[in-house]
C-alpha positions, 0 to 999 in steps of 0.5 A: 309437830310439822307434817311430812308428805309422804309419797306412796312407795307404789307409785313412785317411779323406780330407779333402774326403769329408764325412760318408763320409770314415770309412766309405769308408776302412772299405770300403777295409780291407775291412770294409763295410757299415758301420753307425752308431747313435744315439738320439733322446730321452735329454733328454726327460721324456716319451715314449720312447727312440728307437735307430736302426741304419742301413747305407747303400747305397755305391752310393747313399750320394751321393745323400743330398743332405739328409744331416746331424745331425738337430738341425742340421736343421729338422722338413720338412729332416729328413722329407726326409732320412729319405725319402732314408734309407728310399729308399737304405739298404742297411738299417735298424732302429729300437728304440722303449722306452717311459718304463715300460721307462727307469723299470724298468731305467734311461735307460743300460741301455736305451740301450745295450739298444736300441743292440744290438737295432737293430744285431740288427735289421739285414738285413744283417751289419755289419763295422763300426759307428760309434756317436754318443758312448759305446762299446759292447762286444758287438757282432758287429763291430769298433766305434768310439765317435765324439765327434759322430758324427752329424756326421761320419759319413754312417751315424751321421747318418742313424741319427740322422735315423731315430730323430728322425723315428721319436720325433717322430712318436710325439710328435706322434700323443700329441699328441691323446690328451694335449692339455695337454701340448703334445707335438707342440711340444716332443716331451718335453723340459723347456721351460718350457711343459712344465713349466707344464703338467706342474705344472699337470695333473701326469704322465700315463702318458707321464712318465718317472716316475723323473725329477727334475722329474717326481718333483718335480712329483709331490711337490709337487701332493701337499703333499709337502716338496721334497727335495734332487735326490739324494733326487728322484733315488732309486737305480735298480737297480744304476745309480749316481745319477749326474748327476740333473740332466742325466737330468731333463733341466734343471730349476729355475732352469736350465729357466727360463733354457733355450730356449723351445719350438722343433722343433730339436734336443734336449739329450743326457745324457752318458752314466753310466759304469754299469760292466760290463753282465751277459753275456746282458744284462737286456733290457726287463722292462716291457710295451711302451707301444702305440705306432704309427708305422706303419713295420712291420717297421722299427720294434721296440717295448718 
């Protein structure tokens, strides 16, 4: 006779709860708080990677009305939403990495590096924690990778909402220091506009240098042959030269043919299978860019 699982009626999540059908099923097996994590900023070839770690208030967590995935939601929603985050969560943290620290060591080693400087970050211990996307070991609870977690997930999405506004706000304080760029429009990523000026001025010190089309740039202003994108991509370290496309953030025809410059929603890179991360993991090795967002203690950067 074959065995069948049989969840717990009591701890499975709830239809018709929304965004907190996960985390107050969790609360039921006894595993609050419960913390979500995401990333702003994997997409763009400029400025930095954003990670966020949140645990909401149970007590307040309804009174999020504006609470949503942060690409779903427009520039003055998501300011809102992070004023009701900071106002009602029981804690949060998030991890700025400067574009020296991504061309170092890598976009998924400080992924996942920043993943777990966040959730260390926190005031409070997490008994569970719900990342956006791809799992990750070593933290100090039980964790589950959730397929659109900012979508599902109220903790998830205001980690997301965090890390937003947080690298939103970087972008457009660079902004004056770079004028030529654009940065305050469209905050990094490869619209066209960005890549008329990136090849007109060529990279500034907020490039990510070790991406395809920056290198691209870079080579061509200098009279050099364009290489093939395995060779613009080059092997960082001990990551694999995965999919340099999506890590450049589109390029060629496929930025031509890309939306034009808005305040929305970004484009995520999945992630590379990088293999096994060391034990005592390799944290940021380079000097940290001299951001200022102003959000004090919250805030780590580099």
């Amino acid at each position: 006779m074959a065995w069948v699982s049989e969840r717990h009626p009591a701890y499975t999540p709830r239809r018709g709860k929304g965004l907190a059908g996960y985390e107050q099923a969790l609360a039921r097996a006894g595993l609050e708080p419960v913390a979500g994590i995401d990333e702003a900023g994997r997409g763009a070839c400029a400025g930095p990677l954003v990670v966020a770690a949140v645990s909401l208030d149970p007590r307040r967590r309804s009174r999020l009305t504006g609470l949503a995935d942060s690409k779903a939601l427009t520039a003055p929603a998501r300011e809102a939403a992070y004023d009701e985050v900071v106002a009602s969560a029981l804690a949060w943290h998030a991890v700025v990495i400067p574009p020296g620290d991504i061309d170092a060591i890598g976009l998924h080693v400080c992924n996942v590096s920043g993943m777990r400087r966040a959730l260390a970050g926190l005031d409070c211990t997490p008994g569970y924690v719900l990342t956006d996307g791809f799992p990750v070991r070593g933290f100090p609870a039980p964790t589950l990778a959730m397929w659109q977690g900012d979508e599902v997930a109220a903790c998830v999405a205001a980690a997301s909402i965090i890390a937003k506004v947080t690298r939103d706000r970087i972008m457009r304080d660079l902004h004056p220091e770079y004028p030529e760029y654009g940065f305050a429009r469209h905050k990094g990523y490869s619209t066209p506009s960005h890549m008329k000026a990136l090849g007109e001025h060529g990279p500034c010190p907020e490039h990510r240098m070790s991406f395809a089309n920056v290198i691209g740039v870079v080579r061509a202003r200098s009279g050099l042959p364009a290489a093939d994108v395995a060779a613009l991509a080059g092997v960082e370290g001990d990551l694999p030269a995965a999919d340099i496309a999506d890590l450049a953030g589109r390029q060629g025809d496929d930025l031509a043919a890309g939306a034009g410059d808005t305040d929305g929603g970004e484009e995520g890179v999945p992630a590379a299978d990088v293999g096994d991360l060391p034990d005592g993991e390799r944290y940021l090795v380079a000097p940290a860019a001299a951001y200022r967002a102003g959000e004090g203690r919250k805030v780590s950067y580099g």
